[in-house]
KENUZA-197530 format. One line per field, with one value per residue (C-alpha): x, y, z; residue in three letters; residue number from 1. Coordinates in nm, 3 decimals, padded with zeros to 5 digits. Each point is the difference from the previous one (the first is absolute). Last residue first. Layout:
N
X <- (X  ...)
Y <- (Y  ...)
Z <- (Z  ...)
rest <- (ALA  ...)
nr <- (NUM  ...)
# end
This chain:
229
X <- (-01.783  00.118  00.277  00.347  00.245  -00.181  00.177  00.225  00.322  -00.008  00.332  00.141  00.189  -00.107  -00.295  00.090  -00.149  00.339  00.102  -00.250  00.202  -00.025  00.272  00.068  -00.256  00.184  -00.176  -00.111  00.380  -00.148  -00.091  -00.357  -00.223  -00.324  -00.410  -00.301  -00.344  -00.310  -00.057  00.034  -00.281  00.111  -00.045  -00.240  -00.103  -00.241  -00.263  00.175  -00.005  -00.422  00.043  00.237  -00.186  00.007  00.159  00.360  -00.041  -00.311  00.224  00.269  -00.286  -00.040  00.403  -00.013  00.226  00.287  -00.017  00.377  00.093  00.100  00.101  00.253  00.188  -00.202  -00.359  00.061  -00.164  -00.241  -00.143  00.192  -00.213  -00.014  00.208  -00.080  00.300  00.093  00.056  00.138  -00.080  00.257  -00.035  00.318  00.173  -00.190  -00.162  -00.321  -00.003  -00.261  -00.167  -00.097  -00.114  00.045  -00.119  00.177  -00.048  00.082  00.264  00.161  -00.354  -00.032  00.295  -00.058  00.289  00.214  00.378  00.173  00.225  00.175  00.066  00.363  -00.017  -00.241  -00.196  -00.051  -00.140  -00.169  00.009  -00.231  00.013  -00.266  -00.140  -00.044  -00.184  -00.218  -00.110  -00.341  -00.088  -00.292  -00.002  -00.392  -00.039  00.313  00.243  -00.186  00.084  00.353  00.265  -00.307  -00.050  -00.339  -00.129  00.333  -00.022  -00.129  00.154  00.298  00.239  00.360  00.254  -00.035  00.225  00.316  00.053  -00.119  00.045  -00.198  -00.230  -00.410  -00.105  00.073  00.297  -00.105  00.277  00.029  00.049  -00.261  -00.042  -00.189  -00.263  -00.317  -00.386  -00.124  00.178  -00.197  -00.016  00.387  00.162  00.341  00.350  00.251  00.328  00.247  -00.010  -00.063  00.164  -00.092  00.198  -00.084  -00.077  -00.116  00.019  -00.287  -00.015  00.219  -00.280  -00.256  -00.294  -00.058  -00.353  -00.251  -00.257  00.200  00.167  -00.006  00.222  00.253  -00.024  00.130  00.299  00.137  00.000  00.209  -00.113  00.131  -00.096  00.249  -00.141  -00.372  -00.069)
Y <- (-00.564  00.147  00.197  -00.182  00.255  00.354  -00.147  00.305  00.058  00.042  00.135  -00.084  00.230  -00.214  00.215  00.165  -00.125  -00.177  00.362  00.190  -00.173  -00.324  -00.204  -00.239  -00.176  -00.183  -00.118  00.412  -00.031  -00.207  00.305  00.115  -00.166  00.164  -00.015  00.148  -00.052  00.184  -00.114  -00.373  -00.025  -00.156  -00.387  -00.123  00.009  00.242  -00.271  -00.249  00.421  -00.058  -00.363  00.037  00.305  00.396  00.257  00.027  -00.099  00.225  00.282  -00.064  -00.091  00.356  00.033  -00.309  -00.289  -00.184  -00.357  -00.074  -00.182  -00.372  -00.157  00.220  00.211  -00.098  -00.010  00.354  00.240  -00.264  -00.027  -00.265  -00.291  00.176  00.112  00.062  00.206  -00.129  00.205  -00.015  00.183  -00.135  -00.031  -00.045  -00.163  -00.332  00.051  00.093  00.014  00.275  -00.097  00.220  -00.117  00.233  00.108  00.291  00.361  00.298  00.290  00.203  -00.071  00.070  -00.240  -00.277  -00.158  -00.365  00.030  -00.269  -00.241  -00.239  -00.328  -00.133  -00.297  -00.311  00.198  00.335  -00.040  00.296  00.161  00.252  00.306  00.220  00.328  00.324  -00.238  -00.005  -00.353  00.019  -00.254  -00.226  -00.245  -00.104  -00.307  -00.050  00.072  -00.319  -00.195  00.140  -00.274  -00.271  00.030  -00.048  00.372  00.074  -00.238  00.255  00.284  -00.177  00.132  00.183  00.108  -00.288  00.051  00.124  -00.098  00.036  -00.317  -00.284  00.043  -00.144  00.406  -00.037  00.287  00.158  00.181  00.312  00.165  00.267  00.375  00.284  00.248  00.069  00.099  -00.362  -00.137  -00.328  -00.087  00.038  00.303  -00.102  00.149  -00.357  -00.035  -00.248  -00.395  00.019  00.251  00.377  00.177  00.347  00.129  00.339  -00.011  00.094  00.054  -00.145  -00.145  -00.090  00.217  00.137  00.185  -00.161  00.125  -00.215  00.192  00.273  -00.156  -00.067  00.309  00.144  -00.264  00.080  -00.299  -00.217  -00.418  -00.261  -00.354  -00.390  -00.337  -00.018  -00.330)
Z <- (-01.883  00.316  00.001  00.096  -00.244  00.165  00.334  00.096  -00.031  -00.407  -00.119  00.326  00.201  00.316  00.196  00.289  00.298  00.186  00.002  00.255  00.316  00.120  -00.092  00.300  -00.074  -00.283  -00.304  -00.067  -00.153  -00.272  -00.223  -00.082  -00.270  -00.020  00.089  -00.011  00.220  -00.040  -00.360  00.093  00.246  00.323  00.029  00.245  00.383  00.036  -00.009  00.281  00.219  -00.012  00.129  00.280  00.156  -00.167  00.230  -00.084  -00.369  -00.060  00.110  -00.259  -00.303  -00.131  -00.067  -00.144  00.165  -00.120  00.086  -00.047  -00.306  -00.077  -00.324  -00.056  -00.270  -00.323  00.221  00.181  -00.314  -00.112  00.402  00.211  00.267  00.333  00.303  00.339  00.201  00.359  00.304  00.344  00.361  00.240  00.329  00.206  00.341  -00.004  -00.340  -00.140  -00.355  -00.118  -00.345  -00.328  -00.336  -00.290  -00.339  -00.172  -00.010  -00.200  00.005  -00.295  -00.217  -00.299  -00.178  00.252  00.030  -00.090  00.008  -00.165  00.054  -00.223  00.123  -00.176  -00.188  -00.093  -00.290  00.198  00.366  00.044  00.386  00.140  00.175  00.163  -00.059  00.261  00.244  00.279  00.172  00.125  00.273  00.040  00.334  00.023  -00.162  -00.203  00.318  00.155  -00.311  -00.050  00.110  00.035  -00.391  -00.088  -00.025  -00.197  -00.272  -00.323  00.138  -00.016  00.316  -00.016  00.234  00.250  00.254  00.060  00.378  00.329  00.252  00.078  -00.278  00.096  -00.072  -00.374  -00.086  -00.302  -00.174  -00.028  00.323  00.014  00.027  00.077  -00.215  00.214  -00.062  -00.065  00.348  00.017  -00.304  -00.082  -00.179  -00.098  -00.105  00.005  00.222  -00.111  00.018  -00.342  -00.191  -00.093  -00.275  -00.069  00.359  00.144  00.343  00.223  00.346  00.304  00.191  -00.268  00.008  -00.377  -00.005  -00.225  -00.300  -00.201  -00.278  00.219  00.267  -00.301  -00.138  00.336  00.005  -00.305  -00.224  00.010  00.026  -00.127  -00.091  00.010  00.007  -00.132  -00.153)
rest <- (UNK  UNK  UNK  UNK  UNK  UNK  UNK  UNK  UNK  UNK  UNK  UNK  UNK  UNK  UNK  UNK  UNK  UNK  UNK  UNK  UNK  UNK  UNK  UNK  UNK  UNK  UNK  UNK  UNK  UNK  UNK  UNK  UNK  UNK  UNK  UNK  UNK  UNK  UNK  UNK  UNK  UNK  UNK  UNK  UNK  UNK  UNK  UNK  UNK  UNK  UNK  UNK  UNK  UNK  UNK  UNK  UNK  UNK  UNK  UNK  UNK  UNK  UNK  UNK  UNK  UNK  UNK  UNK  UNK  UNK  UNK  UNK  UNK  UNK  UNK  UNK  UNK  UNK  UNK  UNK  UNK  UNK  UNK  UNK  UNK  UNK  UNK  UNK  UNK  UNK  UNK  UNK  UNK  UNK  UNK  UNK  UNK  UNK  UNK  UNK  UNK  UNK  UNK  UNK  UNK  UNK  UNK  UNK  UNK  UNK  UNK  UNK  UNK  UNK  UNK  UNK  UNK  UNK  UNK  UNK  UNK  UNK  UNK  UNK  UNK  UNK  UNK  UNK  UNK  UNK  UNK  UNK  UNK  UNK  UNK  UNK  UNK  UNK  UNK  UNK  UNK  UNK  UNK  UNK  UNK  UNK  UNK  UNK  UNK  UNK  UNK  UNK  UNK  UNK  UNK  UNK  UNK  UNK  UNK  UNK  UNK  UNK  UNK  UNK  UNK  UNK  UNK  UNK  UNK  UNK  UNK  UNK  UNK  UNK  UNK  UNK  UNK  UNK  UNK  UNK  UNK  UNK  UNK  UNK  UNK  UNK  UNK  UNK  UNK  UNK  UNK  UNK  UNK  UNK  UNK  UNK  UNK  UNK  UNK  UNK  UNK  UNK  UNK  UNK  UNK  UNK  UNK  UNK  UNK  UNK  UNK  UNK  UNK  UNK  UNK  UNK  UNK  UNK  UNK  UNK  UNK  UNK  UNK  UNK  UNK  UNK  UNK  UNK  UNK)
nr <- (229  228  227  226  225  224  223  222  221  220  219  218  217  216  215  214  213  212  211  210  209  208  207  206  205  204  203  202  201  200  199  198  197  196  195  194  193  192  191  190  189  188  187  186  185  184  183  182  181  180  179  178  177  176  175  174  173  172  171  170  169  168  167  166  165  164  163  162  161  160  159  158  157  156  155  154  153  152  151  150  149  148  147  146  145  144  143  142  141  140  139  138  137  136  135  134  133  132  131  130  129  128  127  126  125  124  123  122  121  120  119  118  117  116  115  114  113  112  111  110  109  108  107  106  105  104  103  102  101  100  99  98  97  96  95  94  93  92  91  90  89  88  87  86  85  84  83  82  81  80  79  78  77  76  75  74  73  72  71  70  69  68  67  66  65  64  63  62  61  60  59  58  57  56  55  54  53  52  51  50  49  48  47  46  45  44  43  42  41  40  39  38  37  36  35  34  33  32  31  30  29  28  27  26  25  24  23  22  21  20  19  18  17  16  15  14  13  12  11  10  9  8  7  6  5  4  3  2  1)
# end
């Protein structure tokens, strides 16, 4: 699962990061708490060289009218859902990312979120589908993030993580066929990934500036308690 990410870093790092030039009408934003249904930073197959954006949320081309979508899709299913099969064979996206946020649920109560970055990195890349909805009086170019059984670091908040993709492997992803991208598929190493408790107010979208990342004033925030045995 793979429900909320940010990204905010300037916008000249950002292009970079990537090797890619930023083209969405209006520019780039800096966000801290991204939604579905909102606007996602891509780099599609097609366009290898630019930064725009997508709806998030898949919207299968049969839909009558736009609407969320399909934020997420198992790596492990994709290929034989109708929803993403076409966008499996030859519809790869990067989705770029500051961190994301996930959700513990913590012994029948309250979900606990937590931030989830890459300590090294202020900007990396996820796996994504991309599809264009063609509508009567709109097109709309959508996106849905793969996700993969949980590394040691993700597997006591979630059982679901986004395919988080090596540096070394981004390219490969946008130009290697159905098969090839199956392989990249797979948990991220723990060591490159960390992880803390932030406060609930990153539960509503509405709060997204730079203080929905600070750690709670926890004695231990992060998840040193859940290492592997």
């Amino acid at each position: 699962m793979c429900g909320r990410t940010s990204l905010f870093i300037p916008q000249d790092d950002l292009e970079d990061r990537f090797d890619a030039t930023v083209v969405t009408d209006g520019g780039y934003t800096p966000r801290y708490n991204i939604a579905p249904g909102e606007p996602l930073e891509v780099i599609t197959n097609e366009a290898t060289d630019a930064i725009d954006q997508s709806h998030w949320g898949l919207i299968p081309s049969w839909a009558d009218e736009p609407e969320e979508g399909f934020i997420n899709a198992r790596s492990e299913t994709a290929a034989e859902k109708r929803a993403f099969a076409d966008a499996w064979k030859s519809r790869p996206c990067l989705v770029l990312l500051s961190g994301f946020y996930e959700w513990q649920q913590q012994n029948g109560g309250s979900k606990q979120p937590y931030r989830v970055y890459r300590p090294d990195d202020p900007a990396f890349a996820i796996a994504g589908l991309w599809e264009t909805w063609d509508g009567d009086d709109e097109d709309v170019s959508c996106v849905t993030i793969l996700t993969t059984e949980p590394n040691d670091l993700m597997a006591p908040i979630h059982d679901r993580m986004p395919v988080v993709l090596p540096a070394d492997a981004e390219d490969q992803w946008l130009t290697a066929g159905p098969g090839e991208r199956a392989e990249l598929c797979q948990p991220y190493p723990d060591g490159d990934l960390d992880a803390y408790e932030i406060s609930t107010q990153v539960n509503n979208p509405d709060n997204d500036e730079a203080t929905v990342l600070e750690p709670l004033g926890h004695e231990q925030s992060g998840l040193g308690e859940f290492g592997s045995s």
